[in-house]
Residue frames relative to the residue before (quaternion, step in Angstrom):
aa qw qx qy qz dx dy dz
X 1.0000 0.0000 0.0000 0.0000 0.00 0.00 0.00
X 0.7646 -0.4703 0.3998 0.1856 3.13 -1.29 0.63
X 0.2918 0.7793 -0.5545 -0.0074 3.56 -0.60 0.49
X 0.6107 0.5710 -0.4958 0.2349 3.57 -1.50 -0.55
X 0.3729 0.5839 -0.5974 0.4039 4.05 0.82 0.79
X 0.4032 0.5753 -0.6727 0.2323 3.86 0.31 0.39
X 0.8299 0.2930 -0.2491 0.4042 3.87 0.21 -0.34
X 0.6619 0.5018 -0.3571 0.4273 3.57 1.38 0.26
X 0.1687 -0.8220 0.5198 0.1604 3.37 -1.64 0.72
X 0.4437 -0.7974 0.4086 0.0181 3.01 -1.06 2.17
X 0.1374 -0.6441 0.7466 0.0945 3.73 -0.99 0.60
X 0.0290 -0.6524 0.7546 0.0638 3.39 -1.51 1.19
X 0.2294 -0.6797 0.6819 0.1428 3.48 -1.17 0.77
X 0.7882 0.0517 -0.2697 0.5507 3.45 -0.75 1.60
X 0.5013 0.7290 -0.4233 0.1949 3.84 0.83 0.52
X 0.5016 0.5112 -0.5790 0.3895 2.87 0.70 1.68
X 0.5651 0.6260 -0.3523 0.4058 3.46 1.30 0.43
X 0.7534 -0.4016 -0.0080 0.5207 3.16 -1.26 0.09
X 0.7201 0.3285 -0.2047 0.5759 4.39 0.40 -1.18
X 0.4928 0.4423 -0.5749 0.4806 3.88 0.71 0.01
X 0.7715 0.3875 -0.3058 0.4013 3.73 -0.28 -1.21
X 0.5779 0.2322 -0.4494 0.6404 4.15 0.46 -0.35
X 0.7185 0.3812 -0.4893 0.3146 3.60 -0.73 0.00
X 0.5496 0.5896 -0.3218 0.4967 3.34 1.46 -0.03
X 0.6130 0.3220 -0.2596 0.6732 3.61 0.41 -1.42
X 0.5808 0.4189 -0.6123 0.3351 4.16 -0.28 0.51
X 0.3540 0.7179 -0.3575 0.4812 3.14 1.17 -1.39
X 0.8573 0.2732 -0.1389 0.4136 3.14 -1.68 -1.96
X 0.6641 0.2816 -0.4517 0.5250 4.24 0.14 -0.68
X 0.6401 0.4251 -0.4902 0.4115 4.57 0.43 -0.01
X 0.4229 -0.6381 0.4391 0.4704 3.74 1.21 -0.40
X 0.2731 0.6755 -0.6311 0.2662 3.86 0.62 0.55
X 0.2288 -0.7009 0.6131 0.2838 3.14 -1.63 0.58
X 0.2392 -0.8162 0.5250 0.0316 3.27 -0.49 1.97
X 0.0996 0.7938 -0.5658 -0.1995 3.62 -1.89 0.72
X 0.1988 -0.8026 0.5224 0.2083 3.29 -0.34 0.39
X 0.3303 -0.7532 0.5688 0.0077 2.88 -1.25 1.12
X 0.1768 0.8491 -0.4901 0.0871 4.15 -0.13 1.02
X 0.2480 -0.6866 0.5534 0.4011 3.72 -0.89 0.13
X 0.5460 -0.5890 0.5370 0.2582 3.79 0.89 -0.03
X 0.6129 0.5166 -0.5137 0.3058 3.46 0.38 0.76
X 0.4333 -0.7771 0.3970 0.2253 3.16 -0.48 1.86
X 0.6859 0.5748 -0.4121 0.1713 3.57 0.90 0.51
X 0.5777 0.4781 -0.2826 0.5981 2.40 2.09 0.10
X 0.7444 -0.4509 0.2269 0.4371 3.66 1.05 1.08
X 0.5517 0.5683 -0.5791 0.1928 3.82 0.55 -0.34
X 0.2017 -0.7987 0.5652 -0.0433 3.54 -1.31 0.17
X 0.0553 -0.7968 0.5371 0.2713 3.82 0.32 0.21
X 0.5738 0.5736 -0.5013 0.3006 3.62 0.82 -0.54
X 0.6302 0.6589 -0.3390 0.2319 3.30 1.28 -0.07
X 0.5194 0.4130 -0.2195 0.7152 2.98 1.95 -0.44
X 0.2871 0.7969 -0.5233 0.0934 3.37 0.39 -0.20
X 0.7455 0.4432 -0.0924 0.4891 3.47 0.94 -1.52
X 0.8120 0.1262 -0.2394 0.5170 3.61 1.58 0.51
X 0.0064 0.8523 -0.5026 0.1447 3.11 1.46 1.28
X 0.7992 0.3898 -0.2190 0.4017 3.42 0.27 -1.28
X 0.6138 0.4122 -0.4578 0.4938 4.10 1.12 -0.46
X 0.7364 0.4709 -0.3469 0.3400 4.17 0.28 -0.55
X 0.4090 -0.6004 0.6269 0.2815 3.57 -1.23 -0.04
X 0.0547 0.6745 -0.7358 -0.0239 4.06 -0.93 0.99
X 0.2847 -0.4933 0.8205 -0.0478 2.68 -1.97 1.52
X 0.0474 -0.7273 0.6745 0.1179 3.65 -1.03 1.13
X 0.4247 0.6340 -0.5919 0.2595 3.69 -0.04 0.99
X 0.4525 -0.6889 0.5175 0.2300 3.49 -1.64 -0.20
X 0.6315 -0.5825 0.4414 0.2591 3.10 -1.37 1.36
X 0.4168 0.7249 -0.2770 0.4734 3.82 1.53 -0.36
X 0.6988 0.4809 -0.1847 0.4963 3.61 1.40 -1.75
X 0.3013 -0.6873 0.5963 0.2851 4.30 0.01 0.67
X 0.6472 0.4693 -0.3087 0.5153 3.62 0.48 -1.49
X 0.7308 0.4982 -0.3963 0.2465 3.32 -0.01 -0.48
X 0.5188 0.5186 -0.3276 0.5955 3.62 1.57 -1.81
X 0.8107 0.2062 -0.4963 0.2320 3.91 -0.17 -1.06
X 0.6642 0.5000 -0.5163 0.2056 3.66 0.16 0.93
X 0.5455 0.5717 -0.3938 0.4696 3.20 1.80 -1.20
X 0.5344 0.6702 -0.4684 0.2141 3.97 0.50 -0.85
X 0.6118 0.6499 -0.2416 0.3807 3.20 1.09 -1.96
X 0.8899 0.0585 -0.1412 0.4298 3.22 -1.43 1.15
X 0.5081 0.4669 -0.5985 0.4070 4.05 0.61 1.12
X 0.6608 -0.3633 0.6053 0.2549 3.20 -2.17 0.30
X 0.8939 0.3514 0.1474 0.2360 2.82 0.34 -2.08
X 0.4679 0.8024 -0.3703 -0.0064 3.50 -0.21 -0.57
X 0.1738 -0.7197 0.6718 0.0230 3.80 -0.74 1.90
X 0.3953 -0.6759 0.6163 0.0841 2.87 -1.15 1.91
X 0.2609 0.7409 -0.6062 0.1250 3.87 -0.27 0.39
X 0.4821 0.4036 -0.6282 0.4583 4.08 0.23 0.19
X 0.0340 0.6128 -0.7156 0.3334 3.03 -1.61 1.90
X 0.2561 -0.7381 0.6120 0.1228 2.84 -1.90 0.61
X 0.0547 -0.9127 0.4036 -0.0321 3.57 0.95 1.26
X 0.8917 0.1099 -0.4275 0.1004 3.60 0.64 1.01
X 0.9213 -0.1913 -0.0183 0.3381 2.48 -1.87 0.84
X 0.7500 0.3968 -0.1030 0.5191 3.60 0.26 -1.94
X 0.6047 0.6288 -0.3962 0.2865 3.52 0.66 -0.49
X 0.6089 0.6103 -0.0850 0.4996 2.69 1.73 -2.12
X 0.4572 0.5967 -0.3139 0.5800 4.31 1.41 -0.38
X 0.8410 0.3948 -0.0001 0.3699 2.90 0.07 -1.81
X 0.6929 0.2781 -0.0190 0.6649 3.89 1.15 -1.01
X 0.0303 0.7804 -0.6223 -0.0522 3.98 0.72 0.20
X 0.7415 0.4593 -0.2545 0.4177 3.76 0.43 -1.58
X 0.6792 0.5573 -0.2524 0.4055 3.51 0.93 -0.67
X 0.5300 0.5337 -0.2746 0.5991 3.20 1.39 -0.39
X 0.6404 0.6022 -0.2349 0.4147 3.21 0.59 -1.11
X 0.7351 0.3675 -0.2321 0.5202 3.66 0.70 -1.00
X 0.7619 0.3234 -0.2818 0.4853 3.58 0.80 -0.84
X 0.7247 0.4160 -0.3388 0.4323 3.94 0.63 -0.21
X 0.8352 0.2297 -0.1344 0.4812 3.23 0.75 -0.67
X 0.6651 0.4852 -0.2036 0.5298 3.85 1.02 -0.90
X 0.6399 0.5172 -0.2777 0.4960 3.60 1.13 -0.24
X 0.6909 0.4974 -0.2401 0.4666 3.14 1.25 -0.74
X 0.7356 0.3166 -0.3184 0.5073 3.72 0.73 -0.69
X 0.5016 0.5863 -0.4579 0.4415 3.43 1.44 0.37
X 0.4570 0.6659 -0.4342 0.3990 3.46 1.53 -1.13
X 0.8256 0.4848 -0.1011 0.2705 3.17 0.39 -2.38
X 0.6541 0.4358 -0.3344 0.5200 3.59 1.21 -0.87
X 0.4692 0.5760 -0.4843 0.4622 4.01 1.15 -0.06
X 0.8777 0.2405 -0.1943 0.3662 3.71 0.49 -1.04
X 0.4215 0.7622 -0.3215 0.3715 2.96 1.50 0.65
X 0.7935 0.2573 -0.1075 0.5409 2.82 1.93 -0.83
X 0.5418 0.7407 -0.0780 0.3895 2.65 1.89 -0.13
X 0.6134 -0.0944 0.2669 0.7373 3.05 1.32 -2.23
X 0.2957 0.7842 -0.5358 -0.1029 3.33 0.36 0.48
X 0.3750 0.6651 -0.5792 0.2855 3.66 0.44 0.80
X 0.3267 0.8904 -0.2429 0.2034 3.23 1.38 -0.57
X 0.2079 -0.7001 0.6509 0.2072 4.15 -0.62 0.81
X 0.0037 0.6500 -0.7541 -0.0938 3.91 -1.50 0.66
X 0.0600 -0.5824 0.8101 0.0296 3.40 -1.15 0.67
X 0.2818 -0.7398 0.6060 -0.0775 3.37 -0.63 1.80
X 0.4682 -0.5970 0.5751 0.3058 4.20 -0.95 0.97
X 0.2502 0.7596 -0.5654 -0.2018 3.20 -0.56 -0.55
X 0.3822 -0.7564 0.4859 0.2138 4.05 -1.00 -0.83
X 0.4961 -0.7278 0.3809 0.2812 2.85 -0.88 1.27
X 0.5200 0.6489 -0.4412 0.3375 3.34 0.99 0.19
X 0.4150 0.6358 -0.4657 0.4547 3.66 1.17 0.46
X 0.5909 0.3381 -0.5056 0.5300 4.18 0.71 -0.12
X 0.3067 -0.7131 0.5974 0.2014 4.16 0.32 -0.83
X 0.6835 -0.3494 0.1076 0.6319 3.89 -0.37 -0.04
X 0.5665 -0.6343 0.4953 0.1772 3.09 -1.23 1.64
X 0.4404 -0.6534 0.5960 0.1549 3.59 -1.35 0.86
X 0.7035 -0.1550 0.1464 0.6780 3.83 1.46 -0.65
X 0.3444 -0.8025 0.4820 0.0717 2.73 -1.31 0.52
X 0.4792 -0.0927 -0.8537 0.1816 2.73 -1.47 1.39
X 0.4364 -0.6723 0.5353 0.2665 3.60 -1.82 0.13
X 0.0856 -0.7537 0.6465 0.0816 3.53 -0.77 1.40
X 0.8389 -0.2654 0.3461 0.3255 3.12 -1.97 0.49
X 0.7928 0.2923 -0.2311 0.4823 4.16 0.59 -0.43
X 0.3212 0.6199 -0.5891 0.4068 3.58 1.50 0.64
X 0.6009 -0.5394 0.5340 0.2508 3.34 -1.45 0.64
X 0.1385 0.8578 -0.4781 -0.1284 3.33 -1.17 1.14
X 0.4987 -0.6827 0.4814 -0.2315 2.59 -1.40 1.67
X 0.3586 -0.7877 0.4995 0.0383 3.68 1.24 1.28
X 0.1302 0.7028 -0.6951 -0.0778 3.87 -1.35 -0.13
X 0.7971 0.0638 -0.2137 0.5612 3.50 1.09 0.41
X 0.7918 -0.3451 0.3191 0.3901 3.40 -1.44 0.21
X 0.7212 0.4700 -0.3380 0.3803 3.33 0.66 -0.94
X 0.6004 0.3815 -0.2894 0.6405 3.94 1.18 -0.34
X 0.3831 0.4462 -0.6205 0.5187 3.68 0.22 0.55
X 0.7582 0.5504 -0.2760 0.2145 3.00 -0.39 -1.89
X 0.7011 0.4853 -0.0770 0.5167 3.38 1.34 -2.21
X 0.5784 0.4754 -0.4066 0.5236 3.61 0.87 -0.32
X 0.5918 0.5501 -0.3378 0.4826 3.79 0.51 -1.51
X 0.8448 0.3905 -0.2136 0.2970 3.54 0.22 -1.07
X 0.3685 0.6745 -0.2991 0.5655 3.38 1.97 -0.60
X 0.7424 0.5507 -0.1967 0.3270 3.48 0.65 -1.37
X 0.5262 0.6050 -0.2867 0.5243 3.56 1.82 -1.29
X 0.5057 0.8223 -0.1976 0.1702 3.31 0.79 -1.29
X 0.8068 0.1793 0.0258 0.5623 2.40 0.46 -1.95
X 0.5033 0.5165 -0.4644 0.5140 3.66 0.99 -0.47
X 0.6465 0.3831 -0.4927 0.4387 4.11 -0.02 -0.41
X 0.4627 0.5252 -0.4462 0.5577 4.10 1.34 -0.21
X 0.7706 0.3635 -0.4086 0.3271 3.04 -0.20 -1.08
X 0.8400 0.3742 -0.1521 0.3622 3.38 -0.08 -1.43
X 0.7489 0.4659 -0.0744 0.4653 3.67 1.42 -1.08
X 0.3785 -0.6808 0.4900 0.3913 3.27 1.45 0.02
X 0.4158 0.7521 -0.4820 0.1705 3.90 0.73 -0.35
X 0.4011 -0.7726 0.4329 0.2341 3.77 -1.10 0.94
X 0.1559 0.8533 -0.4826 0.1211 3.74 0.35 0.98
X 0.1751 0.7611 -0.6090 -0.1386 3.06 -0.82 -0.07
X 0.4819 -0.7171 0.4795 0.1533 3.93 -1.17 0.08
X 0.0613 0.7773 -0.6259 0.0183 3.90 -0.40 0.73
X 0.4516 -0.6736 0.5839 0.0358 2.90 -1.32 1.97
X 0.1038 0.8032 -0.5743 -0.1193 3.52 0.34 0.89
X 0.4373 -0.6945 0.5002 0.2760 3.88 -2.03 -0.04
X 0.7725 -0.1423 0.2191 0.5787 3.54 -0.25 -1.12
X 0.1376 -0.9059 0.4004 0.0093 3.48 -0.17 1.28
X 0.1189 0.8375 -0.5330 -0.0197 3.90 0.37 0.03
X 0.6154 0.6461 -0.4514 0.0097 2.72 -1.92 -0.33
X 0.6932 -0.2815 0.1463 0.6472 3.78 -0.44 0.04
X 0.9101 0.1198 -0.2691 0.2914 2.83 -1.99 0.96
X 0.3411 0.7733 -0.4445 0.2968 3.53 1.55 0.56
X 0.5782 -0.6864 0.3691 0.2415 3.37 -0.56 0.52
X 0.2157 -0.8401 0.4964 -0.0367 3.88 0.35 1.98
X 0.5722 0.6761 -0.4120 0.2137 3.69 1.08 -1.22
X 0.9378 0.2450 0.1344 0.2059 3.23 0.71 -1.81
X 0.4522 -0.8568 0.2222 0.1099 2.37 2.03 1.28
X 0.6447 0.4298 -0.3332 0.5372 3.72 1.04 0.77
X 0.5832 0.4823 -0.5358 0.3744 3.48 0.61 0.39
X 0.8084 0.0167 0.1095 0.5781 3.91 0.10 -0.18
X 0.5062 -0.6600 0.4922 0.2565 3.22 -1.77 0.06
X 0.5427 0.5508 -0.4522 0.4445 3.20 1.74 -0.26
X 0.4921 0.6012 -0.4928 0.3919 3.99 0.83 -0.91
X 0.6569 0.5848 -0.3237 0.3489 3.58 0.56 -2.23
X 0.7327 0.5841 -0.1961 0.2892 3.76 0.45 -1.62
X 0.5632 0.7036 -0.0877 0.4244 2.73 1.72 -1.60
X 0.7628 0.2036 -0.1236 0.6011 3.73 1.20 -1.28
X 0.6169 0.4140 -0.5805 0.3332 3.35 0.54 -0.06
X 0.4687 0.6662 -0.4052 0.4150 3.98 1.21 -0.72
X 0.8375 0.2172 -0.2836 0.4134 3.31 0.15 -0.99
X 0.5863 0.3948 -0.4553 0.5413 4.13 1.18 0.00
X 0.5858 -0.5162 0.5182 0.3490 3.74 0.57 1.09
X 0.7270 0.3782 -0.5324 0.2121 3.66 -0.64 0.52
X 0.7802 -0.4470 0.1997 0.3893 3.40 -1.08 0.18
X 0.5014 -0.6949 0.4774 0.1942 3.63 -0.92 -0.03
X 0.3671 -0.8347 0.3781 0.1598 3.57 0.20 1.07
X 0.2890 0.7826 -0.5344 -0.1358 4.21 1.01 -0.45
X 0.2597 -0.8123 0.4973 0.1594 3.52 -0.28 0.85
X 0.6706 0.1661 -0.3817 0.6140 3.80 -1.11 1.32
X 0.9111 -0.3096 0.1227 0.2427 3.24 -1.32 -0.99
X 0.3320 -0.8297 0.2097 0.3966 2.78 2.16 0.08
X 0.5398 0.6715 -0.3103 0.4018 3.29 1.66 0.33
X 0.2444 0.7827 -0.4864 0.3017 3.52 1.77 0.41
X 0.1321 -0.7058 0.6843 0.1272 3.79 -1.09 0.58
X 0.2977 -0.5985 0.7314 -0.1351 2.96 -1.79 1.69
X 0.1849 -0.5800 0.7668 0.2038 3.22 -2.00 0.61
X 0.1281 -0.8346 0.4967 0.2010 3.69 -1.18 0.06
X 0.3104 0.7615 -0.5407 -0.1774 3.53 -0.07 -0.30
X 0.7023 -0.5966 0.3491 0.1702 2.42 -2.35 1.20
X 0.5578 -0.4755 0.2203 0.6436 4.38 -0.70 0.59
X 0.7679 0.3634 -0.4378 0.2943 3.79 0.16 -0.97
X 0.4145 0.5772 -0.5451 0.4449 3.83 0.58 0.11
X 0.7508 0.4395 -0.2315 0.4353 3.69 0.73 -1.44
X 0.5815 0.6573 -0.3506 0.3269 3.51 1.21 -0.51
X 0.6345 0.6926 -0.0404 0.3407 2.33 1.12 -1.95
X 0.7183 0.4246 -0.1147 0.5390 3.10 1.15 -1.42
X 0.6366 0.4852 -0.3430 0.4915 4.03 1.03 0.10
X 0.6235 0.5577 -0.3564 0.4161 3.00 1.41 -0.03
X 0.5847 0.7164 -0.1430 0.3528 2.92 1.41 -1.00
X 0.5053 0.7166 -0.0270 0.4800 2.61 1.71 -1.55
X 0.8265 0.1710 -0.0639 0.5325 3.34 0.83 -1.06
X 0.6543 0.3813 -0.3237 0.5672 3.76 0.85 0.25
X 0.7553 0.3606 -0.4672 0.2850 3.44 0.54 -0.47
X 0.6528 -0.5846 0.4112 0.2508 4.05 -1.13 0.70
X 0.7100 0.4284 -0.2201 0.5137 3.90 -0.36 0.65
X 0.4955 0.7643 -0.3053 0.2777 3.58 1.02 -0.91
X 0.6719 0.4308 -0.3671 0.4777 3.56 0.35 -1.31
X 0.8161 0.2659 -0.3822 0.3423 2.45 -2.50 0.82
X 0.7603 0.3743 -0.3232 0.4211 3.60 1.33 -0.14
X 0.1425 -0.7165 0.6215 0.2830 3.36 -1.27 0.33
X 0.1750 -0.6841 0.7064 -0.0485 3.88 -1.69 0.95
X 0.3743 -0.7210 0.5790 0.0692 3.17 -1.69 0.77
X 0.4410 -0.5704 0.6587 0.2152 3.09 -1.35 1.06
X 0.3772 0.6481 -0.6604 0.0407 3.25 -1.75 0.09
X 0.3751 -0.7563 0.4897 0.2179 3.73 -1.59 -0.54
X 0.7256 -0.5094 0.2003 0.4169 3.32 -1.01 1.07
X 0.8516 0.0922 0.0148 0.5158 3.75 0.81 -0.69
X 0.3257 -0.7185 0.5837 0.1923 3.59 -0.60 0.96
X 0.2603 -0.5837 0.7623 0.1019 3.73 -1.34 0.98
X 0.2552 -0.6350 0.7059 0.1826 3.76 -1.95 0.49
X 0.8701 -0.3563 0.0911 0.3282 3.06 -1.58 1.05
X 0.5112 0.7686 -0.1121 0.3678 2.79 1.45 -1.76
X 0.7884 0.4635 -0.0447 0.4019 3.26 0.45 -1.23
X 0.5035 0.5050 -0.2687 0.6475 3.28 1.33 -1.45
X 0.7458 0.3593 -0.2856 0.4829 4.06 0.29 -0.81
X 0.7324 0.2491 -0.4201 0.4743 3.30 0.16 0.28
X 0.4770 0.4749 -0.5938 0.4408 3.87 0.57 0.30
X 0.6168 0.5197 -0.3644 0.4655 3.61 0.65 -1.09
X 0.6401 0.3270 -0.4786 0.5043 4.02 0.18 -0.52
X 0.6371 0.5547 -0.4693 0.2572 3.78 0.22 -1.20
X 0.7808 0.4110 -0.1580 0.4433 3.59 1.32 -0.95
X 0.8590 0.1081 -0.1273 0.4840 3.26 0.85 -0.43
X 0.6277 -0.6613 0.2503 0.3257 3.60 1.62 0.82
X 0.1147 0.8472 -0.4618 0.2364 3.56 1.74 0.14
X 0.0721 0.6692 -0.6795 -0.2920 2.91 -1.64 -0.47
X 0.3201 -0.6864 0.6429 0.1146 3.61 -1.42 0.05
X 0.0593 0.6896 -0.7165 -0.0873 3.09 -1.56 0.56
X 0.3793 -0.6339 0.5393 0.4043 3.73 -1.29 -0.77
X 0.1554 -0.7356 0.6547 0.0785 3.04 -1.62 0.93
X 0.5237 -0.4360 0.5074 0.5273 3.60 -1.78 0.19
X 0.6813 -0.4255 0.5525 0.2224 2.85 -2.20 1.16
X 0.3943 -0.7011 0.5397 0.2486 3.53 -1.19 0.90
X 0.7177 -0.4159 0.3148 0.4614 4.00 -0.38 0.68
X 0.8645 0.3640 -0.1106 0.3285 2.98 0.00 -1.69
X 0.6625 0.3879 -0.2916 0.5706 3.59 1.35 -0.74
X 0.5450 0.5267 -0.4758 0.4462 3.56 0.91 0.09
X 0.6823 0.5138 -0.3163 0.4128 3.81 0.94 -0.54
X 0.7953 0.1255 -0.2359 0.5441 3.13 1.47 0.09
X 0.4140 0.6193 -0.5649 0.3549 3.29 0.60 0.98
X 0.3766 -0.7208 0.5817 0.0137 3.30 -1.49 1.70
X 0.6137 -0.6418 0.4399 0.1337 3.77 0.70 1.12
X 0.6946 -0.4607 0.2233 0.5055 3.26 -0.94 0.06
X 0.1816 -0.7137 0.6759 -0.0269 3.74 -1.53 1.45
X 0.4210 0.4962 -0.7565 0.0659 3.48 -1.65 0.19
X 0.4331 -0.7917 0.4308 0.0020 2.57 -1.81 1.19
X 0.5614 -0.6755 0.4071 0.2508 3.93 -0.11 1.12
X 0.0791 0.8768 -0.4732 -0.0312 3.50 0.68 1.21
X 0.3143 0.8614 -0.3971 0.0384 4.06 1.03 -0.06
X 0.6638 0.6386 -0.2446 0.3028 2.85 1.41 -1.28
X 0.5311 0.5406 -0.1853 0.6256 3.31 1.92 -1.19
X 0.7606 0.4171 -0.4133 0.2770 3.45 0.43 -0.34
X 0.5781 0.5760 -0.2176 0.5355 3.50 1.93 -0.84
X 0.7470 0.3932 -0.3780 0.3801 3.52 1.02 0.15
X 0.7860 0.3193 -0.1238 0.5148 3.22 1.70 -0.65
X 0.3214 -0.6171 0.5230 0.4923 4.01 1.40 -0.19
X 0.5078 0.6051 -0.5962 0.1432 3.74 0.29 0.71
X 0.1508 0.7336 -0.6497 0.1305 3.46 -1.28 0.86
X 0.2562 -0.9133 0.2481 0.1965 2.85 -0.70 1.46
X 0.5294 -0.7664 0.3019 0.2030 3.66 -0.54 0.59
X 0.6662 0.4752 -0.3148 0.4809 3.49 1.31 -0.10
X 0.1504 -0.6894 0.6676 0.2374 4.26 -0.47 0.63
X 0.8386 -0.3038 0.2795 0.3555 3.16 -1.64 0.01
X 0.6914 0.5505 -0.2509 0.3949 3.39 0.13 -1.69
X 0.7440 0.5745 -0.1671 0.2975 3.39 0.80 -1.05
X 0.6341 0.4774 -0.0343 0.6073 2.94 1.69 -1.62
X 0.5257 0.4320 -0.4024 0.6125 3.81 0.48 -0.56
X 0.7661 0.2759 -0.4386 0.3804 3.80 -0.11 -1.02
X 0.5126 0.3991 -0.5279 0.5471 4.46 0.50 -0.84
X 0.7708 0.1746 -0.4218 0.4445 4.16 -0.47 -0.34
X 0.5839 0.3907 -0.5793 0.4133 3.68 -0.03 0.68
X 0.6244 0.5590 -0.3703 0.4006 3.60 0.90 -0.58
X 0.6053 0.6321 -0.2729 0.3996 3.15 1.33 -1.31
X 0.7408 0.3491 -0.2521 0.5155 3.76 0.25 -1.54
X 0.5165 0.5122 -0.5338 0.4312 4.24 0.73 -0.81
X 0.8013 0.3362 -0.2564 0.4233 3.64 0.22 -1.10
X 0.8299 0.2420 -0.1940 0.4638 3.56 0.32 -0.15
X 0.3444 0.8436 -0.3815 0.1556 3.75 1.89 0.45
X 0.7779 0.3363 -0.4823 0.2217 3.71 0.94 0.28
X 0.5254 0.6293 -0.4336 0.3740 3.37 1.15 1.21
X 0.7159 0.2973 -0.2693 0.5714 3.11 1.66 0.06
X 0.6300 0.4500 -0.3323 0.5387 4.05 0.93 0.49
């Protein structure tokens, strides 16, 4: 794991959601002085119980990354800053194109043109998503696979990848990008049942109903668990050489739908069946994905360390014990 944030001060955009808030409580337990910056809209996951246990060590700013006037003050005077307020799904991004637009991609060159004038000495370690390649060409996927969007929401994340590195290029600016995959784990966001299929699986398992695996249920997935993802933003921002690049998260072995559904019965007695693919997620569904993480791993010793079985069971333990604030 990551260390040296004992003398640095961090801005998270969205860090009251699900990887803002654990990337926080890492922070505050490294001594960083941490803010997070949210508008609180519980559709896009925010949550105070998520900070809950380090309310009093952090600074909260309840505005939006949406507000220019706002970034060109909150920017001023960080070390740090992990762009991660996003709108990450898919259907939304179909359905809500412009909305996506302002918060994935218009927020971001608003982020960057704030600390440009603002702080431009400044480090961003930007979220991104592996949904920027779209239906893999082979598999595993490395950073020089062609990318090829299938929905609005990788437009947006690609477009913004793209600011990125151009404020590197031309601005000397410290950025770098993480391609991230199927995240889970405590304090992920169960309510609203549109951010992923692992979140969806995740609450119908534990409200005892069935599981839903749509086509053949034989799709293959990488996951990694939040501290793999933590772990790996830290990295992100301490290790030397980085800017201007963008790298992928992923995990040694990819598990199909199938599987992910039968850990969930083993733990919480579920069942599962398959259904026909709804239209609309079939028009943007990218088949089988895992993501070629080497390149990230040879610059930073990251590799992540939780598999599935393991991590599904600490986030079943998590929401059982803490299940009427997040069901």
């Amino acid at each position: 794991m990551a260390d040296g944030f004992g003398d640095r001060r961090v801005l998270i955009t969205g860090g009251v959601g699900f990887i803002g808030s654990n990337l926080a409580i890492a922070l505050v337990e490294r001594g960083a002085a941490v803010t997070l910056l949210d508008c609180m809209l519980p559709a896009y996951g925010a949550n105070l119980l998520n900070v809950d246990s380090i309310r009093e060590r952090v600074t909260l700013n309840f505005s939006d990354v949406r507000d220019r006037s706002s970034l060109d003050y909150v920017v001023r005077d960080h070390d740090v800053i992990f762009s991660l307020a996003g709108q990450v799904s898919h259907l939304r991004s179909m359905i809500d194109p412009e909305t996506d637009l302002e918060i994935n991609c218009r927020s971001q060159l608003s982020l960057l043109e704030s600390c440009r004038r603002n702080n431009p000495a400044v480090q961003i370690v930007f979220a991104s998503t592996r949904q920027v390649y779209g239906r893999p060409d082979s598999l595993p996927v490395s950073e020089v696979h062609p990318c090829r969007p299938v929905d609005v929401n990788g437009i947006n994340n690609l477009a913004a990848e793209m600011y990125y590195g151009l404020y590197r290029q031309v601005y000397g600016m410290e950025t770098v990008s993480l391609r991230l995959t199927n995240t889970y784990g405590p304090r992920m966001d169960l309510r609203t049942g549109d951010k992923g299929f692992v979140g969806v699986f995740l609450r119908r398992a534990l409200e005892g109903r069935a599981l839903e695996l749509f086509g053949s249920g034989l799709q293959r997935r990488d996951f990694n668990y939040i501290d793999d993802v933590v772990d790996a933003l830290l990295r992100a921002a301490s290790t030397p050489g980085l800017a201007g690049g963008v790298y992928n998260l992923g995990f040694p072995r990819t598990y199909t739908l199938t599987e992910l559904a039968e850990t969930l019965a083993g733990l919480t007695g579920c069942t599962y069946r398959t259904v026909p693919f709804p239209p609309d997620l079939e028009a943007i569904d990218i088949g089988d994905y895992c993501g070629d993480f080497e390149r990230f791993r040879v610059a930073t010793g990251w590799s992540p360390r939780v598999d599935l079985q393991d991590g599904i069971a600490r986030t079943i333990a998590f929401f059982r014990d803490h299940r009427s604030h997040y069901l």
